[in-house]
C-alpha positions as CSV (number, residue, x, y, z in Angstrom):
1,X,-14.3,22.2,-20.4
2,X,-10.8,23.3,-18.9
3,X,-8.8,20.3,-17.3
4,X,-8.6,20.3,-13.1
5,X,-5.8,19.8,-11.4
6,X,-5.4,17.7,-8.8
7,X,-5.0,20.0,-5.7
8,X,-4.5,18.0,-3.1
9,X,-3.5,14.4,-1.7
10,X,-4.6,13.0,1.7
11,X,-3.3,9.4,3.3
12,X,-5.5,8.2,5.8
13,X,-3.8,6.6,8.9
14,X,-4.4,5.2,12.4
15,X,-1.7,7.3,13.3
16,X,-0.4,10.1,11.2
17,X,2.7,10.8,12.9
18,X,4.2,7.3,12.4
19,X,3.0,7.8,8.8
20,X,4.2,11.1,8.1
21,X,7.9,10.2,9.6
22,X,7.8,6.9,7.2
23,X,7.0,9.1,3.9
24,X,9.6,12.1,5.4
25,X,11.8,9.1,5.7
26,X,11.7,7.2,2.4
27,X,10.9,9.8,-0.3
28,X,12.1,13.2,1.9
29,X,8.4,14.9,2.0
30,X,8.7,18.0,4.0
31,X,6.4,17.2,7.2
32,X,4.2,20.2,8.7
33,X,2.1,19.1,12.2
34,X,-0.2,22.3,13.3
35,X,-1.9,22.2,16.2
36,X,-5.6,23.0,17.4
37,X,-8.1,24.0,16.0
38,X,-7.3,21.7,13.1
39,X,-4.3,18.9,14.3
40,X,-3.4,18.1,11.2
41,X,0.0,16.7,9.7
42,X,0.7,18.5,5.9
43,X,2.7,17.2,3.4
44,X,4.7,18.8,0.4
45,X,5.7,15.9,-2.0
46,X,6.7,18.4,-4.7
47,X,4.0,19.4,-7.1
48,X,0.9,18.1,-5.0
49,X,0.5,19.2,-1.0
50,X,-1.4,17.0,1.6
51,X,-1.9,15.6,4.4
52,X,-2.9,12.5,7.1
53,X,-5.7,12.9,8.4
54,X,-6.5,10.1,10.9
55,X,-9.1,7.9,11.1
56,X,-12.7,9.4,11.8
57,X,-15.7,7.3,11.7
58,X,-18.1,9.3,9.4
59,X,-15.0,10.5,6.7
60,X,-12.0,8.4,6.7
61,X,-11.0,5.1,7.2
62,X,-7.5,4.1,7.6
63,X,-6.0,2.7,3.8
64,X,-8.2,5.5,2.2
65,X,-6.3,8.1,-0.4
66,X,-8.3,10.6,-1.3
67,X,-7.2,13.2,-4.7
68,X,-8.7,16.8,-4.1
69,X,-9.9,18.0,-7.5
70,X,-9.9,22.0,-7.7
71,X,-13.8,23.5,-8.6
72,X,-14.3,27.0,-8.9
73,X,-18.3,26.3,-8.6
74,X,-19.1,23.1,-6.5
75,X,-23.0,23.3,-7.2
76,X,-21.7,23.2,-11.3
77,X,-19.3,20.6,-10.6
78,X,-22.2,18.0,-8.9
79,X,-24.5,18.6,-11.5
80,X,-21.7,17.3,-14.0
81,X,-20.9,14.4,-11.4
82,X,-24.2,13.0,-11.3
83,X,-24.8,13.4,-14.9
84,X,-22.3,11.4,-16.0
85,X,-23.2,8.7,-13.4
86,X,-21.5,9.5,-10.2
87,X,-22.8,10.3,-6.6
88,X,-22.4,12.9,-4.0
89,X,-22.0,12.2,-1.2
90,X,-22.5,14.5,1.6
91,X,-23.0,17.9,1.4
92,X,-20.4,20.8,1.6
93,X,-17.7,21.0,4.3
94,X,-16.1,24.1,5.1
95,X,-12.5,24.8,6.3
96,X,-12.9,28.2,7.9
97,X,-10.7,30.6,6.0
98,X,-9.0,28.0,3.8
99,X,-11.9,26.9,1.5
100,X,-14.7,23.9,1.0
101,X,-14.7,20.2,0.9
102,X,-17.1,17.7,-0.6
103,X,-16.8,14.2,-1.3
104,X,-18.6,12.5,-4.8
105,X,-18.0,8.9,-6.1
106,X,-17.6,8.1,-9.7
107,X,-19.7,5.6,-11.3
108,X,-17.3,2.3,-10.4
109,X,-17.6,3.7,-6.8
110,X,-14.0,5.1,-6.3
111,X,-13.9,8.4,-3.7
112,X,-12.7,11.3,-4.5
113,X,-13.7,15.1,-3.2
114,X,-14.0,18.4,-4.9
115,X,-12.0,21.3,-3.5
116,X,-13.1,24.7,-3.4
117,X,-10.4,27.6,-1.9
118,X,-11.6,31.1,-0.3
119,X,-11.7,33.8,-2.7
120,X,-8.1,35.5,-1.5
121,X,-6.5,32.3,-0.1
122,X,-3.8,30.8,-1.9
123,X,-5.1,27.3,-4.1
C-alpha cells in the first residue's frame, strides 16, 4: 500500500473571518475568501492548503479540524476503512469541478474525510 498524504486541513469556526485574520495574524497564512457559489475562506499554511468552513448543522461543528486524506478510488478506500474497524459516515459529496468529499471515523471514533480531486484538476 502507497502512503497518503494529507491533502487538506479544515478549521471549523462560528465565524471564519475572525478566524482566518487570527491565523493570517499569528503564523502569516495567506488568507483567500471567494464568494458564491461556495463562500468559503482558503488557507495556504505552507505544505498543506485549507480552509474555515463555518458551522453547519449536519457537517461541522465549531472546534472541529478535519485532515483530508487523498484517495484515488473512494469505494476501495471504505472497503479498507471498515475492515480495519472504522465507519463511514455519509455517502459521497461532490465539489462540482474540484473533486469528492466523504467523511469515515476510525475505530476510537476520531473524524476524518477522504478526498477525491477531478481527473484534470490540480490535487
Amino acid at each position: 500500500m502507497d502512503k497518503r498524504s494529507i491533502v487538506h486541513l479544515e478549521i471549523v469556526a462560528k465565524d471564519p473571518s475572525v478566524s482566518s485574520k487570527f491565523y493570517g495574524d499569528v503564523f502569516g497564512w495567506k488568507i483567500e475568501h471567494s464568494g458564491p457559489p461556495f463562500n468559503y475562506t482558503m488557507f495556504q499554511s505552507g505544505n498543506v492548503p485549507g480552509g474555515f468552513p463555518g458551522v453547519h448543522e449536519k457537517m461541522y461543528q465549531a472546534g472541529d479540524v478535519i485532515v483530508y486524506i487523498g484517495s484515488d478510488d473512494l469505494a476501495a478506500d471504505a472497503k479498507r476503512i471498515v475492515a480495519a474497524g472504522g465507519k463511514m459516515l455519509g455517502e459521497p459529496v461532490e465539489i462540482p469541478g474540484m473533486g469528492f468529499f466523504q467523511f469515515f471515523s476510525d475505530p476510537s471514533g476520531t473524524r476524518l474525510a477522504l478526498w477525491k480531486t477531478v481527473p484534470g484538476q490540480p490535487a
